[in-house]
SERO-4910 file (N, C-alpha, C, O; in steps of 0.05 Angstrom, whole numbers):
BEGIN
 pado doro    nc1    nc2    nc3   cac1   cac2   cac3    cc1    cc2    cc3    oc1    oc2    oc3
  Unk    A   -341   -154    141   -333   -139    117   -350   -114    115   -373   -117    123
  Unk    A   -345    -93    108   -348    -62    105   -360    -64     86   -354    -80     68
  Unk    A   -384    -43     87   -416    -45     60   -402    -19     58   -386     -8     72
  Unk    A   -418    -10     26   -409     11     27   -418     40     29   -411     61     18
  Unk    A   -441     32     49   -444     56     63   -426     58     89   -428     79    101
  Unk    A   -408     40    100   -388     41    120   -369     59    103   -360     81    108
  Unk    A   -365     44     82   -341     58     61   -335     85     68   -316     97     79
  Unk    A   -369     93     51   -376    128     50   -377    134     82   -365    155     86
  Unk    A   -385    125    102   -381    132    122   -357    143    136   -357    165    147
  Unk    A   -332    124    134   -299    127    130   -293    150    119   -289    171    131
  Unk    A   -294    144     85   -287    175     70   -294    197     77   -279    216     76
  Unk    A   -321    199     88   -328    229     99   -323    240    119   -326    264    124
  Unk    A   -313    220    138   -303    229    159   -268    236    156   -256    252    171
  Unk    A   -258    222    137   -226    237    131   -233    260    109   -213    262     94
  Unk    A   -248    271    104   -251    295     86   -257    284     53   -250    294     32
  Unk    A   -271    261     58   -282    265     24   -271    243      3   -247    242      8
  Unk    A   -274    229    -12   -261    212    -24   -244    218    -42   -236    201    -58
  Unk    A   -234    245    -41   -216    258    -61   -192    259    -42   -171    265    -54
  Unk    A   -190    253    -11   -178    262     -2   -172    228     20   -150    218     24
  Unk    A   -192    221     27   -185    199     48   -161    172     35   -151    158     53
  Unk    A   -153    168      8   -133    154      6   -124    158     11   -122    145     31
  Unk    A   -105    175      9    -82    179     15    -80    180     46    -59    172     55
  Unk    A    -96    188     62   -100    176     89   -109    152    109   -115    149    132
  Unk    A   -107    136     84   -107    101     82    -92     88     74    -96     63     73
  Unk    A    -67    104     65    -51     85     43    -30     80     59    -27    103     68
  Unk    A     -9     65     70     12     53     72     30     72     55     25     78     32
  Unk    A     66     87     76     61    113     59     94     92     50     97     68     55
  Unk    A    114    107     37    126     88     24    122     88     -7    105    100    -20
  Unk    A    145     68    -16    149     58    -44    157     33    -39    172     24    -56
  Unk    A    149     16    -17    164    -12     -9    143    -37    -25    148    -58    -36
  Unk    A    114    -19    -18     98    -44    -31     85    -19    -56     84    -26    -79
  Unk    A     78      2    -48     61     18    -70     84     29    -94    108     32    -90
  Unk    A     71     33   -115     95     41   -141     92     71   -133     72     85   -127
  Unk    A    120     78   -136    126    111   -137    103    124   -160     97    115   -182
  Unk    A     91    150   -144    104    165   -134     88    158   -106     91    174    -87
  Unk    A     71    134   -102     51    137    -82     38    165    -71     44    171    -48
  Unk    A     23    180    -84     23    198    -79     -4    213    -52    -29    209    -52
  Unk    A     11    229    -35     -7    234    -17    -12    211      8    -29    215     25
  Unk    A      2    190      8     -2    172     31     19    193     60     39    207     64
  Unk    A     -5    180     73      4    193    102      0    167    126     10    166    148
  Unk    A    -20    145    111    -24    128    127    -37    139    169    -36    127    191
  Unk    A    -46    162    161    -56    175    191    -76    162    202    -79    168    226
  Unk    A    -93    144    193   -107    128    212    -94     99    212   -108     80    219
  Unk    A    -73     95    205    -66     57    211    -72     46    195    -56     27    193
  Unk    A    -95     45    175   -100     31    161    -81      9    152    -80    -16    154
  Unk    A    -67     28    139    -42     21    127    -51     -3     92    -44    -25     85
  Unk    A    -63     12     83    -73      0     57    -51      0     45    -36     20     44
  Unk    A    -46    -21     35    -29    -34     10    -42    -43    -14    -65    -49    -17
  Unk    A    -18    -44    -36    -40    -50    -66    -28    -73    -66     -6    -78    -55
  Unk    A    -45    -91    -79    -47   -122    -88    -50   -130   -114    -65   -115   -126
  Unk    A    -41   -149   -127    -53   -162   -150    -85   -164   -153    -97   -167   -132
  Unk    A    -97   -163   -174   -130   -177   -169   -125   -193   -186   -106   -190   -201
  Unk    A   -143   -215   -186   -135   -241   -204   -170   -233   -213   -192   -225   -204
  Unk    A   -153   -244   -241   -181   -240   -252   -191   -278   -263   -178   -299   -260
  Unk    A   -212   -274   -275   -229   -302   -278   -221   -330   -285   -231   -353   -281
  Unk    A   -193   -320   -299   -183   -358   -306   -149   -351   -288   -126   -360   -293
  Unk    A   -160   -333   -267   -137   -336   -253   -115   -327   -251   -102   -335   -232
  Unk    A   -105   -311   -267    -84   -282   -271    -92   -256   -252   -111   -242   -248
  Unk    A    -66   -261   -244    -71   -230   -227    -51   -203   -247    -33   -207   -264
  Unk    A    -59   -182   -237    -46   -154   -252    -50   -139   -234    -63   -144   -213
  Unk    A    -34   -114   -242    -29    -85   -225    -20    -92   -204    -28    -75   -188
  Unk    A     -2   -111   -188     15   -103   -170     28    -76   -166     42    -66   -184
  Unk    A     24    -62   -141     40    -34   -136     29    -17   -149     40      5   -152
  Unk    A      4    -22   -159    -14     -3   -180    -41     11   -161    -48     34   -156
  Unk    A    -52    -18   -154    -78    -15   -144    -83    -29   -121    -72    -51   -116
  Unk    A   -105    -16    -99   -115    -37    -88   -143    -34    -82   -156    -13    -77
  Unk    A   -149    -56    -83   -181    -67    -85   -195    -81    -64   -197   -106    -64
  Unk    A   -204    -69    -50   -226    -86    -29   -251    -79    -35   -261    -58    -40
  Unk    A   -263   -109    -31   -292   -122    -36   -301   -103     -8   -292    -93     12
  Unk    A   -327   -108    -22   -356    -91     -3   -368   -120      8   -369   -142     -3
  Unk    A   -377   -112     30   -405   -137     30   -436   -124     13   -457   -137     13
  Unk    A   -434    -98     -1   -459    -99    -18   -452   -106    -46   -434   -103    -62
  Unk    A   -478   -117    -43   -485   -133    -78   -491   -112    -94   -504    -94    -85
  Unk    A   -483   -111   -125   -500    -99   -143   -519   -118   -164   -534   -108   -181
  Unk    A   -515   -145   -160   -535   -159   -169   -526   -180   -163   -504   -177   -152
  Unk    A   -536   -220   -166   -532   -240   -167   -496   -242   -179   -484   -264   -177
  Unk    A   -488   -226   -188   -464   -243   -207   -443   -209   -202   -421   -211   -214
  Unk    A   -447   -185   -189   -429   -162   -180   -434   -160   -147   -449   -169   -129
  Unk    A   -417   -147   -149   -417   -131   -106   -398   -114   -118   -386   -120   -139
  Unk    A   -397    -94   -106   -384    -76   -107   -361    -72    -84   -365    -73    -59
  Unk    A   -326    -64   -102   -316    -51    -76   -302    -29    -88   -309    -17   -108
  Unk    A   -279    -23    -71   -262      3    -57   -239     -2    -79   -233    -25    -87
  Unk    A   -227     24    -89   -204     23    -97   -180     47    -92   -187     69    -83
  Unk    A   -155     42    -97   -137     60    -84   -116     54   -104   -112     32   -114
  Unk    A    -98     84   -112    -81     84   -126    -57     94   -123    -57    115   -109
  Unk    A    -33     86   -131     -8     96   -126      1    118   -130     23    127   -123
  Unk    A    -26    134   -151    -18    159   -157    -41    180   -154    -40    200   -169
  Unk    A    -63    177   -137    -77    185   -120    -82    178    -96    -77    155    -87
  Unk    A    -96    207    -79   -107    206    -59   -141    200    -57   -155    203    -38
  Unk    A   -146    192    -82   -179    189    -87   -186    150    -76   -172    132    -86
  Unk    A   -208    145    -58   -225    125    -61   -243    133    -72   -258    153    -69
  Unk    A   -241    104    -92   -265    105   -110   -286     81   -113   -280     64    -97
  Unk    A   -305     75   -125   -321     48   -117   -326     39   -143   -326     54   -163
  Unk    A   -330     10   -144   -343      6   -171   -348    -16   -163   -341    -25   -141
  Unk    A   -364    -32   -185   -374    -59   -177   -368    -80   -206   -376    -73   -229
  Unk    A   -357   -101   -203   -354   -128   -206   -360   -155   -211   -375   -167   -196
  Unk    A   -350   -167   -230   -354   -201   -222   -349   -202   -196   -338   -183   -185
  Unk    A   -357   -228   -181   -353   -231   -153   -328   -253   -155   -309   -253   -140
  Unk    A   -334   -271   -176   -316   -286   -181   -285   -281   -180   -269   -299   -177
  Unk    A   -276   -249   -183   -242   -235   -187   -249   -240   -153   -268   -243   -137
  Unk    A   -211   -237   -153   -203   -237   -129   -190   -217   -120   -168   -213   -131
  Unk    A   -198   -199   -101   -195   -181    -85   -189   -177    -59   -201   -195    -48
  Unk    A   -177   -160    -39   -183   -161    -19   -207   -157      4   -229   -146      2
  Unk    A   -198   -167     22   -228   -163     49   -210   -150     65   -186   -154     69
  Unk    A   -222   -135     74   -220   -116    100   -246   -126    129   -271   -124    127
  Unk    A   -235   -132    145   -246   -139    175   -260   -125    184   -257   -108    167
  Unk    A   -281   -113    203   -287    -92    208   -303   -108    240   -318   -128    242
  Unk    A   -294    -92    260   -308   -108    288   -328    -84    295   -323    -60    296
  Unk    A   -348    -96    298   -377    -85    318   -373    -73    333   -391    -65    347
***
């Protein structure tokens, strides 16, 4: 799983986090809600948005958002991840209960 200095590593190399969503995103309205904006999907990624379930188990924002976990911690009970929107080209980061459910992203050596 991707820390998020890999993250920032990624973003800066597609031009910036204002700009690398949309060159991560899965381009389409099949899984992302219109207007998906700025997806080009140019490295494969092919990021899709997901539900996050939150603590007693409800998920929200289908076709809204998507959220992948970091492997860095921001304390015993947060980690921080990645987020992406249907109506930006911005990744952005924030950190979390660990407990919500989010996606993982793979990352090989």
């Amino acid at each position: 799983m991707p820390s998020v200095a890999e993250w920032t590593q990624l973003t800066i190399f597609l031009g910036g986090v204002v700009s690398a969503g949309g060159k991560l995103k899965e381009t389409g309205t099949e899984h992302w809600n219109s207007p998906n904006t700025g997806a080009t999907n140019e490295t494969g990624f092919t990021a899709r948005p997901g539900s996050s379930r939150n603590n007693i188990g409800a998920t929200f924002d289908p076709g809204v958002y998507g959220y992948w976990w970091t492997s860095t911690e921001n304390s015993t009970e947060n980690a921080w991840y990645q987020s992406m929107s249907f109506n930006s080209t911005t990744v952005s980061g924030y950190h979390y209960f660990k407990e919500l459910g989010k996606y993982i992203r793979c990352i090989k050596d």
